[in-house]
Biopython code that builds the backbone (N, CA, C, O; Angstrom):
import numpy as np
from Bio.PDB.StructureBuilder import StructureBuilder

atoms = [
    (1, "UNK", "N", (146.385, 47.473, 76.732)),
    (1, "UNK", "CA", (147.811, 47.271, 76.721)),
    (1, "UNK", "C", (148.384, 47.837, 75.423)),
    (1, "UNK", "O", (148.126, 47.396, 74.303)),
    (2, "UNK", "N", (149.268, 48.964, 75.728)),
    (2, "UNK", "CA", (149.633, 49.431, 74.304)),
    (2, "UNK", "C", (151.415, 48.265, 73.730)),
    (2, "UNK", "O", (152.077, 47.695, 74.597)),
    (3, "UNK", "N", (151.721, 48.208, 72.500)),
    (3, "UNK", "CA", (152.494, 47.159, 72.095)),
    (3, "UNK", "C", (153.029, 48.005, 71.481)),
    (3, "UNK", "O", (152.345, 48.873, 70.940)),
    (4, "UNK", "N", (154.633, 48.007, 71.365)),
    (4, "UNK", "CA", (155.599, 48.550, 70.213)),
    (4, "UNK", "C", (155.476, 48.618, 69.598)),
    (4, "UNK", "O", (154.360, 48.169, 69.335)),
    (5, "UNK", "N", (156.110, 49.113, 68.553)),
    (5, "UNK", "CA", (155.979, 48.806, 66.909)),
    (5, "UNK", "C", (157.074, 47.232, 66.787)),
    (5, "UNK", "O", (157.057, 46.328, 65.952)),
    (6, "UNK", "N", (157.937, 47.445, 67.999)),
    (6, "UNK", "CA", (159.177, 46.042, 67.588)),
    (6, "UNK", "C", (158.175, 44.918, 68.070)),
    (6, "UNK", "O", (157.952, 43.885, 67.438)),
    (7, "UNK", "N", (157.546, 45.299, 69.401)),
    (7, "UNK", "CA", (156.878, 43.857, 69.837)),
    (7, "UNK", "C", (155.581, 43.420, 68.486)),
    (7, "UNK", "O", (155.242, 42.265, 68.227)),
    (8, "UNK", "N", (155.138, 44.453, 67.916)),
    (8, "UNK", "CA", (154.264, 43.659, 67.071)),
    (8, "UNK", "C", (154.856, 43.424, 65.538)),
    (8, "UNK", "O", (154.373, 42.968, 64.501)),
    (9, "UNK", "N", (155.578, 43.726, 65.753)),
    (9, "UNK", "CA", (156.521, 43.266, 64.231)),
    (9, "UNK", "C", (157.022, 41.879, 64.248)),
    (9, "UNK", "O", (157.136, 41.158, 63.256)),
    (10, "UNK", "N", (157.387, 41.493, 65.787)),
    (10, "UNK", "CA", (158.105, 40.305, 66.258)),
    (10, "UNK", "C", (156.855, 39.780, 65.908)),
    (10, "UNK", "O", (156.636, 39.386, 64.762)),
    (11, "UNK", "N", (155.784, 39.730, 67.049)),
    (11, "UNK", "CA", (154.564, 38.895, 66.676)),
    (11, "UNK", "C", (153.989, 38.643, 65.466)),
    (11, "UNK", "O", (153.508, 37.525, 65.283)),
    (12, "UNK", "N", (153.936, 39.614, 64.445)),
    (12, "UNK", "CA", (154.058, 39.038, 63.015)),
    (12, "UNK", "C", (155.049, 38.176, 62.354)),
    (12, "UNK", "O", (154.901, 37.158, 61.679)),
    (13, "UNK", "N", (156.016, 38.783, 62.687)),
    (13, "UNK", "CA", (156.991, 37.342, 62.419)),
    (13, "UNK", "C", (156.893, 35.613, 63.030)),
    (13, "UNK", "O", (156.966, 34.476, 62.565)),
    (14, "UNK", "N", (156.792, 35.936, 63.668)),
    (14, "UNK", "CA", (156.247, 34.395, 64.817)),
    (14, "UNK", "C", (154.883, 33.924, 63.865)),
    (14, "UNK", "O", (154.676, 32.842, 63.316)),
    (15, "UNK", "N", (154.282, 34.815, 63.884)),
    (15, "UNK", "CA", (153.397, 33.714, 63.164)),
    (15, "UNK", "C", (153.014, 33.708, 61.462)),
    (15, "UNK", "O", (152.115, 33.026, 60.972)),
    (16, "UNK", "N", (153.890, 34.604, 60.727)),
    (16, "UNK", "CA", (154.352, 34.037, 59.845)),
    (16, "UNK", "C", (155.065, 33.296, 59.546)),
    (16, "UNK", "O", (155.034, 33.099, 58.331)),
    (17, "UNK", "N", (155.999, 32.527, 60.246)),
    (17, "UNK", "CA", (156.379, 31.268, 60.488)),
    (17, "UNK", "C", (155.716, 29.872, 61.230)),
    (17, "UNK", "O", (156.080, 28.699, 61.304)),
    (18, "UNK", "N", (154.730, 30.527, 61.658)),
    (18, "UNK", "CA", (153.537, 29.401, 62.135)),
    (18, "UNK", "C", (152.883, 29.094, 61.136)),
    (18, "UNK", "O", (152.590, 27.954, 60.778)),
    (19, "UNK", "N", (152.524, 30.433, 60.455)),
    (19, "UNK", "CA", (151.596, 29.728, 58.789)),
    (19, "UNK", "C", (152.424, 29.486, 58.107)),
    (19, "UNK", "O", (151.818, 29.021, 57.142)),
    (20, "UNK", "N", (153.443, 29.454, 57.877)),
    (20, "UNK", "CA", (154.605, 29.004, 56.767)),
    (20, "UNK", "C", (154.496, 27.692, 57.292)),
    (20, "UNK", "O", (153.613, 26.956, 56.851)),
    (21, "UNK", "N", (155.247, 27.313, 58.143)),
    (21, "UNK", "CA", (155.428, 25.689, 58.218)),
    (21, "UNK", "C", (154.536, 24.870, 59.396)),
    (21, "UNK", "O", (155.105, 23.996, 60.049)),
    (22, "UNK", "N", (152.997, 25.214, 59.660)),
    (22, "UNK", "CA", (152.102, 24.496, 60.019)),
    (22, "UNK", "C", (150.800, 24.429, 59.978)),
    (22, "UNK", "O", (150.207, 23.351, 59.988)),
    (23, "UNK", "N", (149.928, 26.127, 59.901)),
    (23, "UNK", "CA", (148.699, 25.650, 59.395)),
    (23, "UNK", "C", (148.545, 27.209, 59.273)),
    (23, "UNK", "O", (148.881, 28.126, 60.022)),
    (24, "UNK", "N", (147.837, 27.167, 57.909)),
    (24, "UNK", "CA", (147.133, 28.330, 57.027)),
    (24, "UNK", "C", (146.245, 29.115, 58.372)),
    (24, "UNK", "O", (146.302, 30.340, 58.479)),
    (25, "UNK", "N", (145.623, 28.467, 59.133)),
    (25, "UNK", "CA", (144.219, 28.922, 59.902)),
    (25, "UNK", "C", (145.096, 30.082, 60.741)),
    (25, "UNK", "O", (144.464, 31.137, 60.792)),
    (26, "UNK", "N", (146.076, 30.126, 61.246)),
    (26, "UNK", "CA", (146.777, 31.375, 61.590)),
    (26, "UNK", "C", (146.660, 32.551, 60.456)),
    (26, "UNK", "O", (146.512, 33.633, 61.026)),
    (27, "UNK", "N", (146.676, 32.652, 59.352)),
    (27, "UNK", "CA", (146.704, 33.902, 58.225)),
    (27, "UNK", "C", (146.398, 34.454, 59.102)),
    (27, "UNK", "O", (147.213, 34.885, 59.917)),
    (28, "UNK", "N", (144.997, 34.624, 59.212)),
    (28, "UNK", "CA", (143.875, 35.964, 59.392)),
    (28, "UNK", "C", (144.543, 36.826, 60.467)),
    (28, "UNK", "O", (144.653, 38.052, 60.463)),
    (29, "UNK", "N", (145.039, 35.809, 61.544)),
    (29, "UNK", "CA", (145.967, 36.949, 62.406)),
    (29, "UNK", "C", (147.215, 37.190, 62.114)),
    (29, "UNK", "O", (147.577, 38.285, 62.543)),
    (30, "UNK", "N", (148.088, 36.553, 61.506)),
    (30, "UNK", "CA", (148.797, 37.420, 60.566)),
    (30, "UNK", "C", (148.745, 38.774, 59.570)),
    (30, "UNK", "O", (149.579, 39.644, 59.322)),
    (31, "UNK", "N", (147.515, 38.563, 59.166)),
    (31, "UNK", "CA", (146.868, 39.785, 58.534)),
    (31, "UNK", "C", (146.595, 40.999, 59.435)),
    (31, "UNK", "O", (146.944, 42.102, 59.013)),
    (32, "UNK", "N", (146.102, 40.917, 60.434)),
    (32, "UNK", "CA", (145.620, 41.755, 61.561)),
    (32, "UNK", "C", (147.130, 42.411, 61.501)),
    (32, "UNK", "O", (147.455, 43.487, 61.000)),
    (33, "UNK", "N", (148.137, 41.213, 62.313)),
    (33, "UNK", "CA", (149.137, 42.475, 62.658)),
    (33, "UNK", "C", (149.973, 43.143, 61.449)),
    (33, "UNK", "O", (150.382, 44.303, 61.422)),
    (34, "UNK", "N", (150.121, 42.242, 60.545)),
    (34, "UNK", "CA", (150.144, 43.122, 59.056)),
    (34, "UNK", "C", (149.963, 44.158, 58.494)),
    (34, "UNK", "O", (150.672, 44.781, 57.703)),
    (35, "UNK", "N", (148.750, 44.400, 59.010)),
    (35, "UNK", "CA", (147.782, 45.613, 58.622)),
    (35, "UNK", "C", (148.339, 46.766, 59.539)),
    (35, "UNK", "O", (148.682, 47.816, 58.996)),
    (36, "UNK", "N", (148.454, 46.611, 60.995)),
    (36, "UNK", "CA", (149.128, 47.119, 61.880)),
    (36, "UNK", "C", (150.202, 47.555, 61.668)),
    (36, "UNK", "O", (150.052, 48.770, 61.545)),
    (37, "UNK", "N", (151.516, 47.222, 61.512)),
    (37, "UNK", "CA", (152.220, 46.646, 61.174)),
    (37, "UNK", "C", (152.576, 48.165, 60.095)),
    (37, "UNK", "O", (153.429, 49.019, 60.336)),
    (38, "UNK", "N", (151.705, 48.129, 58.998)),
    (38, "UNK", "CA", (151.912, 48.978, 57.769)),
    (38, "UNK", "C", (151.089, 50.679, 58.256)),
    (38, "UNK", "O", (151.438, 51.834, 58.013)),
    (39, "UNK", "N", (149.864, 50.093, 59.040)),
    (39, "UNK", "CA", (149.454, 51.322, 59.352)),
    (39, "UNK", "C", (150.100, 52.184, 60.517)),
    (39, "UNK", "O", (149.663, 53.304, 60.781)),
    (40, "UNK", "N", (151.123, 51.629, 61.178)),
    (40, "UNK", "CA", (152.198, 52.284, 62.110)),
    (40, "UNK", "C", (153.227, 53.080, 61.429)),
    (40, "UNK", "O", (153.673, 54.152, 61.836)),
    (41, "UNK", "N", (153.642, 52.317, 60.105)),
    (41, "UNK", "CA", (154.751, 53.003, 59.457)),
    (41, "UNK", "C", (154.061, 53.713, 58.856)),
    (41, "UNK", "O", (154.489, 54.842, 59.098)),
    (42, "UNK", "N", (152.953, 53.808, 57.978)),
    (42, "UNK", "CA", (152.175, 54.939, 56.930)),
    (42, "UNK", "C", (152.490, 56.170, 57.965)),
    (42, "UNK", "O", (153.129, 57.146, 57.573)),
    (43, "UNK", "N", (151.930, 56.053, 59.516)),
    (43, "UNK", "CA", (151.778, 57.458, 60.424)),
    (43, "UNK", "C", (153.261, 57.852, 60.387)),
    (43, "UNK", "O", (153.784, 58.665, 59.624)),
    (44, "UNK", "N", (153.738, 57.255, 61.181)),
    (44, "UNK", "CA", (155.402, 57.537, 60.905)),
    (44, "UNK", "C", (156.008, 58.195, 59.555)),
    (44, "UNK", "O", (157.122, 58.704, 59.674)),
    (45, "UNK", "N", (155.545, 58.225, 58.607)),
    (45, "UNK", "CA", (156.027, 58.242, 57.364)),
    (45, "UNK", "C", (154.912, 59.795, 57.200)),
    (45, "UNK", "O", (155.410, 60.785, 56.663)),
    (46, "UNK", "N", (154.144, 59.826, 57.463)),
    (46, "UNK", "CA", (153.507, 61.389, 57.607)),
    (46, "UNK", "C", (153.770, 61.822, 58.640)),
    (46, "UNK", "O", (153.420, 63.002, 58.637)),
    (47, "UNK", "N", (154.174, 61.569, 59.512)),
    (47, "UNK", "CA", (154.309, 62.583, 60.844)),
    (47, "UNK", "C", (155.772, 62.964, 60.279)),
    (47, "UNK", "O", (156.117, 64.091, 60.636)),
    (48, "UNK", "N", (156.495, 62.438, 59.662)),
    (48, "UNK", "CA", (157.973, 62.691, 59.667)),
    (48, "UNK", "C", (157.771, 63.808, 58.378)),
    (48, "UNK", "O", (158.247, 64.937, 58.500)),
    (49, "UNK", "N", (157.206, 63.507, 57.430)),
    (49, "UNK", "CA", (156.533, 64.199, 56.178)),
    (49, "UNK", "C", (156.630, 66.110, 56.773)),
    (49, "UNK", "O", (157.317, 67.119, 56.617)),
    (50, "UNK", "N", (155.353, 65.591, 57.535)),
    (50, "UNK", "CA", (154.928, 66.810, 58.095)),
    (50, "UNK", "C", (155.952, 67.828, 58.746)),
    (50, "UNK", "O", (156.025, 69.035, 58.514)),
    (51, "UNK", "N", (156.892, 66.916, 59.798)),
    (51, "UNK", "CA", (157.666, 67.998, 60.564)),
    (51, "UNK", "C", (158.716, 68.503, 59.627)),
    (51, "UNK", "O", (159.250, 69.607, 59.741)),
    (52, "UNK", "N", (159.020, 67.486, 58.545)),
    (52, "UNK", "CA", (159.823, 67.987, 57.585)),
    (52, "UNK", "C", (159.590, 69.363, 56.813)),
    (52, "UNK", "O", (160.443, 70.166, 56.436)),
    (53, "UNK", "N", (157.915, 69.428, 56.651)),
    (53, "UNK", "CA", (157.808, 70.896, 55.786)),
    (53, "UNK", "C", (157.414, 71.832, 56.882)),
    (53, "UNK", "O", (157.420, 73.041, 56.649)),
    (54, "UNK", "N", (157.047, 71.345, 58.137)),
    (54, "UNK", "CA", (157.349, 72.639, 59.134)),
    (54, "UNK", "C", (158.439, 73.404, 59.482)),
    (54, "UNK", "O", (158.559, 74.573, 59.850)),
    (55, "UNK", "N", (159.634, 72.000, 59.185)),
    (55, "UNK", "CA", (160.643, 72.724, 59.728)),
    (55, "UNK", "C", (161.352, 73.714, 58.668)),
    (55, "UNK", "O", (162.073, 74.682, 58.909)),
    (56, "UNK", "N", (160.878, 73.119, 57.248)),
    (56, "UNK", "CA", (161.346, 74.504, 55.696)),
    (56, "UNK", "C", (160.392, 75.444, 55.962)),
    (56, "UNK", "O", (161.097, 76.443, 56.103)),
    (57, "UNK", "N", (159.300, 75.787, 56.120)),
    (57, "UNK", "CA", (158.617, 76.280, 56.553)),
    (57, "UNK", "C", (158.846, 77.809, 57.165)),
    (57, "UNK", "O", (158.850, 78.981, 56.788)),
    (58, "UNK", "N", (159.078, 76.821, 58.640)),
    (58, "UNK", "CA", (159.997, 77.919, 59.842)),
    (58, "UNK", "C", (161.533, 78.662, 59.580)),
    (58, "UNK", "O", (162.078, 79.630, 60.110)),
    (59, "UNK", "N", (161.950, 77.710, 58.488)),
    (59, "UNK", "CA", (163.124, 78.196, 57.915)),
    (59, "UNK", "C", (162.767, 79.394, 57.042)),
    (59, "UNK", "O", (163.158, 80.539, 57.271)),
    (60, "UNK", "N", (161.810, 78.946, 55.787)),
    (60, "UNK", "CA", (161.637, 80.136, 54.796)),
    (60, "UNK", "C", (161.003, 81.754, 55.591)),
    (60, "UNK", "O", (161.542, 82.815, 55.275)),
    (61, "UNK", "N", (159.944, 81.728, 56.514)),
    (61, "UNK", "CA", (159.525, 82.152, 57.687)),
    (61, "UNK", "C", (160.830, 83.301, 58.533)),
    (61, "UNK", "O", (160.577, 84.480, 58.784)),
    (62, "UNK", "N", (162.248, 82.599, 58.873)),
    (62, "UNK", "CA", (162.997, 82.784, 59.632)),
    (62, "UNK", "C", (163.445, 83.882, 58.113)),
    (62, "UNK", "O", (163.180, 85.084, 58.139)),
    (63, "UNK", "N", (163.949, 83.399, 57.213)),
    (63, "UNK", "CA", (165.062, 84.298, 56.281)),
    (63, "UNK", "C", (163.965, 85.459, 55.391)),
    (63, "UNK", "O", (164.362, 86.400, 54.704)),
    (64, "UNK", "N", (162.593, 85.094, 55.626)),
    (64, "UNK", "CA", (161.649, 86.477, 55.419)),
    (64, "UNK", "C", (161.949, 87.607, 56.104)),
    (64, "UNK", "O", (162.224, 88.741, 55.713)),
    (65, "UNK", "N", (161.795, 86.812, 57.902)),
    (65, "UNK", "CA", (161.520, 87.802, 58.598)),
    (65, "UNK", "C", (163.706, 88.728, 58.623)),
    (65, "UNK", "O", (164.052, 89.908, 58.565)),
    (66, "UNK", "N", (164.372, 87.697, 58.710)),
    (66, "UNK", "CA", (165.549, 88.419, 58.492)),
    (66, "UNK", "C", (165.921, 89.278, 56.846)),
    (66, "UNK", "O", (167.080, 89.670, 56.712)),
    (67, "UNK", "N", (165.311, 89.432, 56.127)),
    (67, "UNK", "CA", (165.489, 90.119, 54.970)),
    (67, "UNK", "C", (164.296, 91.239, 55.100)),
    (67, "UNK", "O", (164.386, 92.155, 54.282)),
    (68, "UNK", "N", (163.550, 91.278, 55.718)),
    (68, "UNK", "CA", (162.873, 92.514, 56.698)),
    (68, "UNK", "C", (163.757, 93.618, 57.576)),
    (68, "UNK", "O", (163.617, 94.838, 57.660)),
    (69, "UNK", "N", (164.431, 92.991, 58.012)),
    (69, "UNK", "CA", (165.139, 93.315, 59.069)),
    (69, "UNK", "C", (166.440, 94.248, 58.611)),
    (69, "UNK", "O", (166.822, 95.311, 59.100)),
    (70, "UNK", "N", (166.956, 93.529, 57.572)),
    (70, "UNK", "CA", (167.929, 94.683, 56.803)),
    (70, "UNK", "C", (167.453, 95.837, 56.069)),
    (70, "UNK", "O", (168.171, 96.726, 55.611)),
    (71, "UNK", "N", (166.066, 95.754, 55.982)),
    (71, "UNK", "CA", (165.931, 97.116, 55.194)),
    (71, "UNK", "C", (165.188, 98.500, 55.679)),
    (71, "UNK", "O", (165.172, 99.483, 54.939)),
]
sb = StructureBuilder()
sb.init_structure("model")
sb.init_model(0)
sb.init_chain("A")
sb.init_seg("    ")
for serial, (resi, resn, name, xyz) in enumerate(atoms, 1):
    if name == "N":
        sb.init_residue(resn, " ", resi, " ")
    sb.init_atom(name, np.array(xyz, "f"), 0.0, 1.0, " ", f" {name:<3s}", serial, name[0])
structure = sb.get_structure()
């Protein structure tokens, strides 16, 4: 079953409020989706990285090949 990034953000929230006001023994799965949680945004945060210098890239690429072109 694949899960959102919102549905498991929610579920971290839920039970960081379960270990906040009833019992510690929840952490560990708090931690799990935590971890999740951060390692969803790290990818996000390089995939966006990435298309960002493809797209200067394809730009610097584009005004090469047009300064070719005038001469």
């Amino acid at each position: 079953m694949n899960l959102t990034d919102e549905q498991i953000k929610h579920a971290r929230n839920v039970v960081a409020e379960i270990v906040a006001t009833h019992d510690a023994k929840y952490a560990p799965l708090f931690e799990i989706l935590d971890d999740e949680v951060k390692r969803r945004e790290a990818r996000a945060r390089a995939i966006k990285r990435t298309v960002a210098v493809t797209d200067i890239d394809q730009l610097r690429a584009a005004r090469r090949s047009n300064r070719s072109k005038r001469f």
